[in-house]
C-alpha positions in Angstrom: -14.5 -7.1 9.1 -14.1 -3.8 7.5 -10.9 -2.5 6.0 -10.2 0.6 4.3 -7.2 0.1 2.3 -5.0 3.4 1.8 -2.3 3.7 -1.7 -1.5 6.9 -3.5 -3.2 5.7 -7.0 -5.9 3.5 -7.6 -5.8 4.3 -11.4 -6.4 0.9 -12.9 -3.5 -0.4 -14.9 -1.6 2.6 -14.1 -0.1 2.0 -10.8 1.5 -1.4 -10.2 0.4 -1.0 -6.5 -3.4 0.4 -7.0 -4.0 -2.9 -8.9 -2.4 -4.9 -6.0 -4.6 -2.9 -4.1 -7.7 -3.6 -6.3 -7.4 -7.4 -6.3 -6.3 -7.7 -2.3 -9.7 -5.7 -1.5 -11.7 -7.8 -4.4 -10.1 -11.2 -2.5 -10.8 -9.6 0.8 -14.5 -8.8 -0.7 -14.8 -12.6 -1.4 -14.5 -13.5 1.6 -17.2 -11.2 3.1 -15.2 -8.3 4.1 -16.3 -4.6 3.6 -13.5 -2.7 1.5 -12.9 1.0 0.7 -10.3 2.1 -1.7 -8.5 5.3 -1.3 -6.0 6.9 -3.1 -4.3 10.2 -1.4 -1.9 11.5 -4.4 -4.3 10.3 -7.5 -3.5 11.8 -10.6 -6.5 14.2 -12.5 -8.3 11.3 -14.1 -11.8 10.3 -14.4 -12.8 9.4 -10.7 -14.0 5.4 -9.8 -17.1 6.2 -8.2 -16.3 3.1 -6.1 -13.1 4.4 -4.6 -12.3 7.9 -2.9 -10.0 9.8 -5.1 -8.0 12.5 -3.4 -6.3 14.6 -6.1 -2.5 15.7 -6.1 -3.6 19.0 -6.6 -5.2 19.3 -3.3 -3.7 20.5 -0.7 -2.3 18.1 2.0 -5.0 19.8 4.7 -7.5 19.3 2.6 -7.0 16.1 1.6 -6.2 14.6 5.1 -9.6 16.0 6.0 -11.8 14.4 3.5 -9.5 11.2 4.9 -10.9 11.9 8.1 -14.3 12.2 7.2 -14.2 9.3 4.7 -12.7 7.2 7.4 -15.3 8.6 10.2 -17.7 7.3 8.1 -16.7 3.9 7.3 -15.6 3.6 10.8 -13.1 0.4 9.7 -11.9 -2.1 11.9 -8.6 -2.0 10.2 -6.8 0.8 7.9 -4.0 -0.7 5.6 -1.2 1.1 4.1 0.4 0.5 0.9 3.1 3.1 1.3 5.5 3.4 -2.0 7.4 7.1 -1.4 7.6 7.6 -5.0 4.0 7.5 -5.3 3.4 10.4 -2.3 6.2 13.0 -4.1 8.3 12.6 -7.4 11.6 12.1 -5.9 10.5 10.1 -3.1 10.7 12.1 -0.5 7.6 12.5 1.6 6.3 15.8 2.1 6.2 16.7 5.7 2.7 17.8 4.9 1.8 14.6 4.3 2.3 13.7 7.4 -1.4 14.7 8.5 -2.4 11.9 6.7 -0.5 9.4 9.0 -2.4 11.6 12.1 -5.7 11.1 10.8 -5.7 7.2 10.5 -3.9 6.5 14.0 -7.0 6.5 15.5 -7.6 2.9 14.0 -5.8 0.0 14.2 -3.1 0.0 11.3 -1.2 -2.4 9.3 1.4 -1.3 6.7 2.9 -2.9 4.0 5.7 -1.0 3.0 6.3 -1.7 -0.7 9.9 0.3 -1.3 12.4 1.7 0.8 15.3 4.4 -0.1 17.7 4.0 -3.5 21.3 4.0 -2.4 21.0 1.4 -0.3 23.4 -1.4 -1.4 27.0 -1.3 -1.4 28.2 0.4 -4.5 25.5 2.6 -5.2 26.3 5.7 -7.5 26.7 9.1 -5.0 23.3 10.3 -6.8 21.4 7.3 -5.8 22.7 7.2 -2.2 22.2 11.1 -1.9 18.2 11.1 -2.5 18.2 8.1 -0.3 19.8 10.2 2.6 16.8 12.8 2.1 14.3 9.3 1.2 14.9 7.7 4.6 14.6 9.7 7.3 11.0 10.8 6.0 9.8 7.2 5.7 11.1 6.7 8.8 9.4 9.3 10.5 6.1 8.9 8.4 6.0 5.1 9.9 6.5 6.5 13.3 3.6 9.0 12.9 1.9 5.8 11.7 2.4 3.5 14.7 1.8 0.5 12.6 0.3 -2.4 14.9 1.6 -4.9 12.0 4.3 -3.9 9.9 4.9 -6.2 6.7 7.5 -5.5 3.8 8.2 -7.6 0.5 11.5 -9.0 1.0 14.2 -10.3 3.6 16.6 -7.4 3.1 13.9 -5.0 3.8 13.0 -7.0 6.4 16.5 -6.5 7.8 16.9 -2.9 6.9 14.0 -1.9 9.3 15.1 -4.1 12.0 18.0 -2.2 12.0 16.2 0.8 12.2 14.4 -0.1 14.8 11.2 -1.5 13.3 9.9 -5.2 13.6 8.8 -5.8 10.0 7.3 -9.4 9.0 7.7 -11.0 5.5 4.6 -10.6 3.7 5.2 -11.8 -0.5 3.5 -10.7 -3.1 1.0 -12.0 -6.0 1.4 -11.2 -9.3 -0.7 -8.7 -11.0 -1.3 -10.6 -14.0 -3.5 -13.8 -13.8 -2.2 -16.7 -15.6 -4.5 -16.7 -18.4 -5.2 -20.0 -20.1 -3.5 -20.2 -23.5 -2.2 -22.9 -25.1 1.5 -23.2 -26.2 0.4 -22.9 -30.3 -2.0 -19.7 -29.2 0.9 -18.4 -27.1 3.2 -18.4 -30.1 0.9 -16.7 -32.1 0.4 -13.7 -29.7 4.7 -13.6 -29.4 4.4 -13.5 -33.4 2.2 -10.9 -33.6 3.3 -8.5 -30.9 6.9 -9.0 -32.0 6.2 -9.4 -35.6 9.0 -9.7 -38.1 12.1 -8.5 -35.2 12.0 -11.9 -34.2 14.6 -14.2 -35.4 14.4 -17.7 -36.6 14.6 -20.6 -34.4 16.3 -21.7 -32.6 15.5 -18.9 -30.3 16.0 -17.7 -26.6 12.6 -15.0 -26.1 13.9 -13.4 -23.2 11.1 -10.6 -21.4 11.3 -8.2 -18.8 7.6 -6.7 -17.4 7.3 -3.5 -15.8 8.7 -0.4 -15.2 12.9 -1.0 -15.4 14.3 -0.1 -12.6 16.8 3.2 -13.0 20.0 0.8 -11.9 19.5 -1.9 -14.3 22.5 -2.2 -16.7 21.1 -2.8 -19.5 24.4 -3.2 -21.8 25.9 -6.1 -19.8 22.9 -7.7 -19.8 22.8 -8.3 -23.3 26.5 -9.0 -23.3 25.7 -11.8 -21.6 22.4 -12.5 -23.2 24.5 -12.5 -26.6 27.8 -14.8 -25.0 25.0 -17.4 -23.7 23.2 -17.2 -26.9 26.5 -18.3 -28.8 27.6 -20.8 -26.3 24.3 -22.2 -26.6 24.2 -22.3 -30.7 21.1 -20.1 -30.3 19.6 -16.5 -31.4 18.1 -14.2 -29.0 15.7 -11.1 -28.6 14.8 -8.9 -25.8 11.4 -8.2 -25.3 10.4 -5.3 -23.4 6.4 -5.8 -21.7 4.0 -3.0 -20.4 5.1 0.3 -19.1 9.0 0.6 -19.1 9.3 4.0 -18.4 10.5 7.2 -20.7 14.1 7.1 -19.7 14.3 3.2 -20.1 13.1 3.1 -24.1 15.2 6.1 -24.6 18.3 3.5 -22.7 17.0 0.5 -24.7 17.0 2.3 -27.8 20.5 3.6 -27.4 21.9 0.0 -26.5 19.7 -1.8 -29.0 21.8 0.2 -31.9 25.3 -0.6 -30.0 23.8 -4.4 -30.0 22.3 -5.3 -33.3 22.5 -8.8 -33.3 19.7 -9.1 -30.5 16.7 -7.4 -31.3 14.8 -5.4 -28.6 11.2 -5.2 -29.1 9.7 -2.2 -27.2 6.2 -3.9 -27.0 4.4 -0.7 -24.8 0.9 -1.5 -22.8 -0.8 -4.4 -22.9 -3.8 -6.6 -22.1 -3.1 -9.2 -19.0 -4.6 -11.4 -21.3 -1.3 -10.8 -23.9 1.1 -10.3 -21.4 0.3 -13.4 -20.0 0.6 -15.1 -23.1 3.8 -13.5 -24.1 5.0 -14.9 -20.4 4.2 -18.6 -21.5 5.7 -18.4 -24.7 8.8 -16.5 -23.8 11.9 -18.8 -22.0 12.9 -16.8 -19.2 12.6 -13.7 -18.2 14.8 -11.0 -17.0 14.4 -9.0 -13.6 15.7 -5.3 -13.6 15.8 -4.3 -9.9 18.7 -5.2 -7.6 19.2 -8.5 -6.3 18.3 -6.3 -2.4 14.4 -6.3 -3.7 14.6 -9.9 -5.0 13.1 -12.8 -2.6 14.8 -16.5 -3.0 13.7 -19.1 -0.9 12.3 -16.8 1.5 16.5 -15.9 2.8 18.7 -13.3 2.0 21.0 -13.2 0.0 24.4 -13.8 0.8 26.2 -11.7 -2.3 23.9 -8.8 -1.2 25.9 -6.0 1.3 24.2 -3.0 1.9 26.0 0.2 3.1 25.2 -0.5 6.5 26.6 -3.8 6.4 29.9 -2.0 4.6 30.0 0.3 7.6 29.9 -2.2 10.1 33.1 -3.8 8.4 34.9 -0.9 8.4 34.6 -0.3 12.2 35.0 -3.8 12.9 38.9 -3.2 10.8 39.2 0.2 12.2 39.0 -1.5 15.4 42.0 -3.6 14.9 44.1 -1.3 14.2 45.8 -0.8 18.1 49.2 0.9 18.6 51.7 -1.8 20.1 52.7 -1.5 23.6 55.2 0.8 24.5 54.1 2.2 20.3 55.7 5.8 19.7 53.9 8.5 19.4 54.5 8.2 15.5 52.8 5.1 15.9 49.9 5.7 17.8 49.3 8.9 15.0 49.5 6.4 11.9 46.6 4.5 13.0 44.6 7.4 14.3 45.4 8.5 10.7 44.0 4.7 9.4 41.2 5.2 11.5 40.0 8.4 10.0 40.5 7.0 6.2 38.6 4.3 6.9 35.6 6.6 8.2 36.1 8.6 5.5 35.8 5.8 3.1 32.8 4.8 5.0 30.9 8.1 4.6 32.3 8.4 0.9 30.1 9.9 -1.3 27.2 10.7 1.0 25.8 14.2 1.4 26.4 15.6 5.1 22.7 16.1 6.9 21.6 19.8 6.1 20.2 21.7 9.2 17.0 22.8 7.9 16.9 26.6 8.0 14.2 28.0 10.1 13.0 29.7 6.7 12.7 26.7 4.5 10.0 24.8 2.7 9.3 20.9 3.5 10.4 19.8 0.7 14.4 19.7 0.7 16.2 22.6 -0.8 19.6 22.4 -3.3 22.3 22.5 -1.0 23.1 26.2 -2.9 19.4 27.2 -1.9 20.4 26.1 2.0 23.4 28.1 2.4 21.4 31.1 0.9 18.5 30.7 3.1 20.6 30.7 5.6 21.9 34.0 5.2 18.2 35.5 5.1 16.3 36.5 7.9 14.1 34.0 8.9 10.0 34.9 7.7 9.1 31.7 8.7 9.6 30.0 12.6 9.9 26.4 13.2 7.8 26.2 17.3 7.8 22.7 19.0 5.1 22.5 21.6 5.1 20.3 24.5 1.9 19.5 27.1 2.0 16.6 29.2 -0.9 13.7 29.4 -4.1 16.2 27.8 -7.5 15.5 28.4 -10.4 15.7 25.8 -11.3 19.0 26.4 -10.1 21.6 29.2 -8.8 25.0 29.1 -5.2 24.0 28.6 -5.8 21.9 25.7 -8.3 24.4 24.1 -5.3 27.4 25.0 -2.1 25.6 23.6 -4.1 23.8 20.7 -5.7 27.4 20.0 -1.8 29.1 19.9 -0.7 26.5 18.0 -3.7 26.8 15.3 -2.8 30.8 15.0 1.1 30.4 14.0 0.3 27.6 12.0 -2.4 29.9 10.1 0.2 32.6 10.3 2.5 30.3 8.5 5.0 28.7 10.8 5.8 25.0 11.0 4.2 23.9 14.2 4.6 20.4 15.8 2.7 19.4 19.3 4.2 16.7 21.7 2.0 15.4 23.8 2.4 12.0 26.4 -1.1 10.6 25.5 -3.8 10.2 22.8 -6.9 11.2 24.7 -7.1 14.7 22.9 -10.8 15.1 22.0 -11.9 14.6 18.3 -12.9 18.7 17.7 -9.3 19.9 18.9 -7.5 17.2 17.2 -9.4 17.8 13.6 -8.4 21.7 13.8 -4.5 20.6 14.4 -5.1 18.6 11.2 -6.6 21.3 9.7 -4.3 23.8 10.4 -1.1 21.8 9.2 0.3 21.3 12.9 1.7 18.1 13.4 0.7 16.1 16.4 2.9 13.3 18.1 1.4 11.0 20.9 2.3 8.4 22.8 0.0 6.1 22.1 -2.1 5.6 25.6 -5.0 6.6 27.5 -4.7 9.7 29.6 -5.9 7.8 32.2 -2.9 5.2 32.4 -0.9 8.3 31.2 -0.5 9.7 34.7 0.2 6.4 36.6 3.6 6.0 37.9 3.8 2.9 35.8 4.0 4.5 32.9 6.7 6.9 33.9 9.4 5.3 32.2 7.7 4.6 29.0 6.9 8.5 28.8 10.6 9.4 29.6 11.9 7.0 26.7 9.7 8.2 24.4 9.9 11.5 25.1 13.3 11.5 24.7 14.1 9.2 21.6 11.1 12.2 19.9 13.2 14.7 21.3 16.3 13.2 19.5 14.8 12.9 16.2 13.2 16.5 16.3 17.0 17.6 16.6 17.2 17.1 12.9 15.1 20.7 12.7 16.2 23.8 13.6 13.6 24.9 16.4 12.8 28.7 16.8 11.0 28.5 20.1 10.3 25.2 22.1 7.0 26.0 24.5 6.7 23.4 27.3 3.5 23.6 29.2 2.4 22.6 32.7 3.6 20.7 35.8 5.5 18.4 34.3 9.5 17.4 35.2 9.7 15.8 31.5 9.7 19.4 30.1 13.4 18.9 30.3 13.6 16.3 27.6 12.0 17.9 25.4 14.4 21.0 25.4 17.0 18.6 24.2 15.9 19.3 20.7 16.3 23.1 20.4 19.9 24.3 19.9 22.4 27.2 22.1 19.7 30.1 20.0 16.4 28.4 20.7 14.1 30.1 22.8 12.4 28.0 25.7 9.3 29.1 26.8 7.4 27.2 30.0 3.9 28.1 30.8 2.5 26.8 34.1 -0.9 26.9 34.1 -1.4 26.4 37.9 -1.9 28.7 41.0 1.3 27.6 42.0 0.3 28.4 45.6 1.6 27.2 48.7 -0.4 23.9 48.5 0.4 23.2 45.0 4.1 23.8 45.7 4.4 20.8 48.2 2.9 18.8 45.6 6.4 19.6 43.3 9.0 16.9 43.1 12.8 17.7 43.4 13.2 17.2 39.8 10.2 19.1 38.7 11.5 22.3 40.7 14.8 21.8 39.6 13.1 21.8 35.7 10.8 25.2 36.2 14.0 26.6 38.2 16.2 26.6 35.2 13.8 27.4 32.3 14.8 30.5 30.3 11.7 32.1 29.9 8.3 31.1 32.3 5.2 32.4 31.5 2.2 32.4 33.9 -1.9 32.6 33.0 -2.9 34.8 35.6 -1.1 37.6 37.4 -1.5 36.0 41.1 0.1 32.5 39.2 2.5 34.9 38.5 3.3 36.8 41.5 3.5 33.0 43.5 6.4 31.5 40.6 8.7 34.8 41.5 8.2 33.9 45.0 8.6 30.2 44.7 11.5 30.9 42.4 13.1 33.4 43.8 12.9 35.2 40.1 11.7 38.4 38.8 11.3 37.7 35.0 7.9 35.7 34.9 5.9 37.0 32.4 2.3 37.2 32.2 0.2 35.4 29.1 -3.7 35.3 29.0 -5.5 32.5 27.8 -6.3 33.0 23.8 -9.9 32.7 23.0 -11.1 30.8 19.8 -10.8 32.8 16.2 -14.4 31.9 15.4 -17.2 31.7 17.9 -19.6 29.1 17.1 -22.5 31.1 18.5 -21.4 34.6 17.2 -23.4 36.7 19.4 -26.2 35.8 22.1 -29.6 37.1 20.5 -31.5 39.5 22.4 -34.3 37.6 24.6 -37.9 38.9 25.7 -38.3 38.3 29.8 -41.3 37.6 31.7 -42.2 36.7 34.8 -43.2 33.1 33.9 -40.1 32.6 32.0 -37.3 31.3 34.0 -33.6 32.1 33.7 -30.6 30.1 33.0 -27.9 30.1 34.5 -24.7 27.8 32.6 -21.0 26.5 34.0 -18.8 25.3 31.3 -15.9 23.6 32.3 -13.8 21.2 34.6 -16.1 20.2 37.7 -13.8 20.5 40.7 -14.7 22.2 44.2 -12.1 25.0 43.4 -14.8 26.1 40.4 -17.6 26.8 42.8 -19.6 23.4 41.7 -20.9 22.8 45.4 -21.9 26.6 45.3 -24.7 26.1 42.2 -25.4 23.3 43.9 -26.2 24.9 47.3 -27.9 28.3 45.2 -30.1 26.3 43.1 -32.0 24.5 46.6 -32.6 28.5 47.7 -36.2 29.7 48.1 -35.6 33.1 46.5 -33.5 31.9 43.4 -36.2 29.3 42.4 -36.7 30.9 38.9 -33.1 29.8 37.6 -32.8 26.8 36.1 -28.6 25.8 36.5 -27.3 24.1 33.4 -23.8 22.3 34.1 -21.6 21.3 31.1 -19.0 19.3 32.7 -17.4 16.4 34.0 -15.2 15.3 37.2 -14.4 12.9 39.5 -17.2 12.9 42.7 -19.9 15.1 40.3 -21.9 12.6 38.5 -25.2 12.3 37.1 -26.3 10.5 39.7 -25.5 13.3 42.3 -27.5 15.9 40.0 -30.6 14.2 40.4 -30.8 15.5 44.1 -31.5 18.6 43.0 -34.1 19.7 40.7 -32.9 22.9 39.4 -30.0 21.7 38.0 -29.9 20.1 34.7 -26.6 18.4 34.1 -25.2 17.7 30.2 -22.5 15.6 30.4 -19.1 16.4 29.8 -18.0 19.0 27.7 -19.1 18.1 24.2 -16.8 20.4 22.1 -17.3 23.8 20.4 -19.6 22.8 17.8 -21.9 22.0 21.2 -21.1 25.5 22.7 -23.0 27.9 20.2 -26.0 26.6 20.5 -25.7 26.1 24.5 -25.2 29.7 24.7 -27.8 31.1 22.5 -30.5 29.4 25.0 -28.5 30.6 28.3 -28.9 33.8 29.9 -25.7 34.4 31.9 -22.3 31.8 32.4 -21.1 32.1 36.1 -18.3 31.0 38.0 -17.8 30.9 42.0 -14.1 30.4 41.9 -12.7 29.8 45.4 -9.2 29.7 43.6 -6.7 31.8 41.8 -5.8 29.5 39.2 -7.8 31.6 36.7 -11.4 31.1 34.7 -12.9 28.4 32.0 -11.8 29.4 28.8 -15.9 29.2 28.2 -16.7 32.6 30.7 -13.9 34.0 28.3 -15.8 32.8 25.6 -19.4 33.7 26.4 -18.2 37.2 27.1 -16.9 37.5 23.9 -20.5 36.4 22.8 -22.5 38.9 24.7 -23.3 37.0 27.4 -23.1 39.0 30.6 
């Protein structure tokens, strides 16, 4: 099997997780598994020419396309995530850009291991500690949904919990220790404690006490050696404090400061060491002392009963709050005293935590100072927040090549640009320049095929809508909703009384097509605020289907860069046949059965018909009937089209509908082509 395991550092002995990382892939290697390492935030270092280093100083885009390509080219069977938020920005809070990396790797199957969640999440917490965690959790959450983990493992019980409750299934996955258990025996163990400790350690009878690691920021380090020091004397016994590995900056600067309000227990600060030494110190130490809440910390695989996170506080609060009932036949006075208990008890259960700042249409995607909010706020907004919506897209097509093209050109112009869409059957090409443009794709994660069953209806409508929710949490600009599709509706639920709600229909919308409407599809385009139409017959049949005189008109975009620039000029002769090319969707409505008649004529034997295409009833098998036609296949993407049209003389089209043109004629036009 081949697995491409994903972490932010793989820096050895300088990121607890990239050595996890290291010796999972070496176990994995064992085995016979193919590995490859990645790191996606690495820190400038010299690179491990047997891992792919993406640098922190890349941009996101950039990054998530080397991802892609390294990915493409390892083509795993699996892509694990070791996701610690710390490790993807410095306060934890996952850059929304960072969400193309969660894009790129959905096309595999994934499993994450999610190593830490948000601070602030037990009972108690100081207000700082549950603040970042309001702005920590909602962008974990939403990078696991981008994710769509098919296995979903955590460290812990009350993790384990924590996500159930937010609506994730997470399983219990432990973890092995970094450091190997060395062999040392107990004299050679002593010797390493003397030597690294050297003369701070007191005589015996001692208690070696060690903690290994970074401290974690809510340890109490003062009452712990007030205990340390009360045992000590109960026991008739001296103690010292050792401090192993990497501690962190602010923790020797805490140590420091308690070690000269406690003098009777020596602290020794022992810095980085060997696995070889700190697994000696472990031996010949007694017991050793762990600095993270008792939420991270496993025992006997249950939770812990003395542990009550905030949620769990809440939950008691409404559970009092509900209690509280005015008798019957209460007074008025009465009935006012425990709406008044009510409301301190919700008070008391949202004390201390930050209210949810709308994000101003003008912000960054990293969270602002709540000073910097209210003052972006009264700015005009340079920069637009657009939500797009198209139902079940195909591979390629002239829809999906126009709204991914519009989206590309705001997100190059700047805006923050996210695409809903009710499959994953994009094509590769269109998807890639989303990614590389910064826009942010959501898809329900099936074919386009099952897509537009009936079956799936409902699962579209719940997803749909739960999306729609979350994206409420931004302040949407313009919501643009795209073609025959009664779900539109949902998806305006996230935009706000100013937002701007934009449907284009990309259909004749002719008599025929408008039996095919349901009720609530008609009732949907009906009410929109702004419809736009592709073609001016499209939109001269909406006013009259409508009953409206505000349709706008909106031709397709064509592509910023044309792969085949312009169509060299070509030398004719009379032996030299001419080619003839259709790009696009084969239906009868594009004039298929028209080349197909033309190429079997007498007079037009000298054109040769090339067909770049695919649809239902025109398959390869039909083309062989006719021997002027050679057919290509389906549409193989832009990087395909320039050099298709540098060796065709003329595109042509023998539309027997309105609904409008391939986006290719546009494009071939624009080459030269006549």
């Amino acid at each position: 099997m081949k697995i491409a395991f994903i972490c932010t550092s793989l820096a050895s002995g300088r990121d607890g997780v990239g050595d996890y990382v290291r010796q999972l892939a070496e176990s994995c290697t064992r085995e016979g598994h193919q590995c490859l390492l990645i790191a996606v935030n690495e820190r400038p270092s010299t690179p491990d020419r047997d891992c792919v280093h993406l640098l922190s100083t890349t941009p996101w885009a950039e990054r998530a396309a080397r991802l892609s390509k390294a990915l493409a080219d390892f083509d795993p069977d699996w892509v694990s995530w070791q996701i610690v938020s710390y490790g993807l920005h410095p306060k934890g809070i996952i850059p929304r850009d960072a969400f193309a990396l969660a894009d790129v790797t959905r096309r595999w199957p994934t499993q994450v291991m999610v190593h830490e969640l948000w601070i602030g999440l037990a009972a108690g917490e100081p207000w700082k500690a549950r603040l970042i965690g309001r702005w920590q959790k909602p962008r974990l959450l939403d990078f696991l949904r981008r994710l769509e983990p098919r296995v979903l493992h955590t460290s812990n019980p009350t993790y384990q919990a924590v996500l159930r409750a937010a609506g994730f299934r997470a399983q219990q996955l432990p973890l092995f220790g970094n450091i190997p258990i060395a062999p040392c025996a107990p004299g050679d163990a002593e010797d390493v404690l003397d030597d690294v400790a050297g003369l701070r350690l007191p005589l015996a009878p001692r208690w070696v006490a060690v903690t290994f690691g970074t401290v974690h920021p809510q340890w109490d380090a003062a009452a712990t050696l007030r205990w340390l020091r009360a045992a000590a004397v109960s026991a008739g016994r001296s103690a010292v404090l050792l401090a192993v590995g990497r501690i962190g900056g602010a923790a020797t600067t805490a140590l420091t400061r308690v070690g000269r309000q406690h003098p009777d227990i020596p602290i020794v600060i022992t810095g980085e060491l060997s696995p070889e030494k700190v697994s000696a110190l472990l031996q010949a130490s007694d017991f050793g002392i762990a600095t993270h809440p008792w939420a991270l910390i496993e025992k006997k695989r249950k939770r812990r009963r003395d542990v009550r996170t905030r949620s769990a506080r809440a939950r008691a609060a409404r559970r009092l709050a509900a209690r509280v009932r005015p008798r019957h036949g209460g007074s008025q006075r009465t009935v006012a005293g425990a709406n008044r208990t009510r409301a301190a008890l919700r008070r008391r259960e949202l004390a201390g935590l930050a209210p949810r700042a709308r994000r101003p249409a003008a912000s960054h995607h990293e969270p602002l100072p709540f000073r910097a909010v209210r003052a972006a706020r009264r700015k005009p907004a340079l920069r637009m927040n657009f939500l797009f919506y198209a139902p079940q897209m195909a591979p390629y097509g002239g829809m999906e090549r126009h709204i991914c093209g519009l989206a590309n050109a705001l997100a190059a112009r700047g805006h923050h640009v996210e695409l809903l869409t009710t499959s994953n059957s994009l094509g590769r090409e269109l998807r890639d320049g989303l990614l590389t443009h910064g826009v942010l794709l959501h898809e329900l994660p099936i074919d386009r095929g099952h897509a537009r069953h009936r079956s799936a209806a409902f699962r579209k409508a719940w997803w749909l809508l739960q999306k729609s929710l979350s994206l409420r949490r931004t302040t949407w600009d313009v919501i643009y909703t795209n073609g025959q599709s009664a779900l539109s509706r949902l998806v305006w639920i996230a935009g706000r009384a100013r937002t701007r709600i934009v449907h284009h229909h990309h259909t004749a919308a002719d008599e025929d097509e408008q039996g095919s409407w349901s009720p609530i599809f008609r009732h949907v385009i009906g009410r929109a605020r702004e419809i736009v139409a592709c073609s001016r017959a499209t939109q001269a049949a909406l006013e009259t289907a409508l009953h409206r005189h505000d349709v706008s008109f909106l031709p397709y975009l064509t592509s910023a860069a044309m792969p085949a620039a312009r169509v060299e000029e070509i030398s004719y002769d009379d032996e030299r046949p001419l080619h003839f090319a259709f790009m696009g969707r084969l239906v009868p409505e594009k004039g298929i059965d028209a080349i197909l008649a033309l190429s079997r004529r007498a007079s037009l034997a000298d054109i040769r018909w090339h067909i770049h295409g695919a649809g239902a009833g025109y398959d390869e098998e039909l083309f062989r009937n006719y021997p002027n036609v050679v057919y290509h296949g389906p549409f193989a993407g832009m990087g395909a089209m320039g050099p298709a049209l540098r060796t065709t003389d003329a595109l042509v089209l023998f539309s027997l509908h309105n609904e409008g043109m391939p986006l290719s004629l546009i494009e071939g036009m624009s080459a030269g082509l006549p």
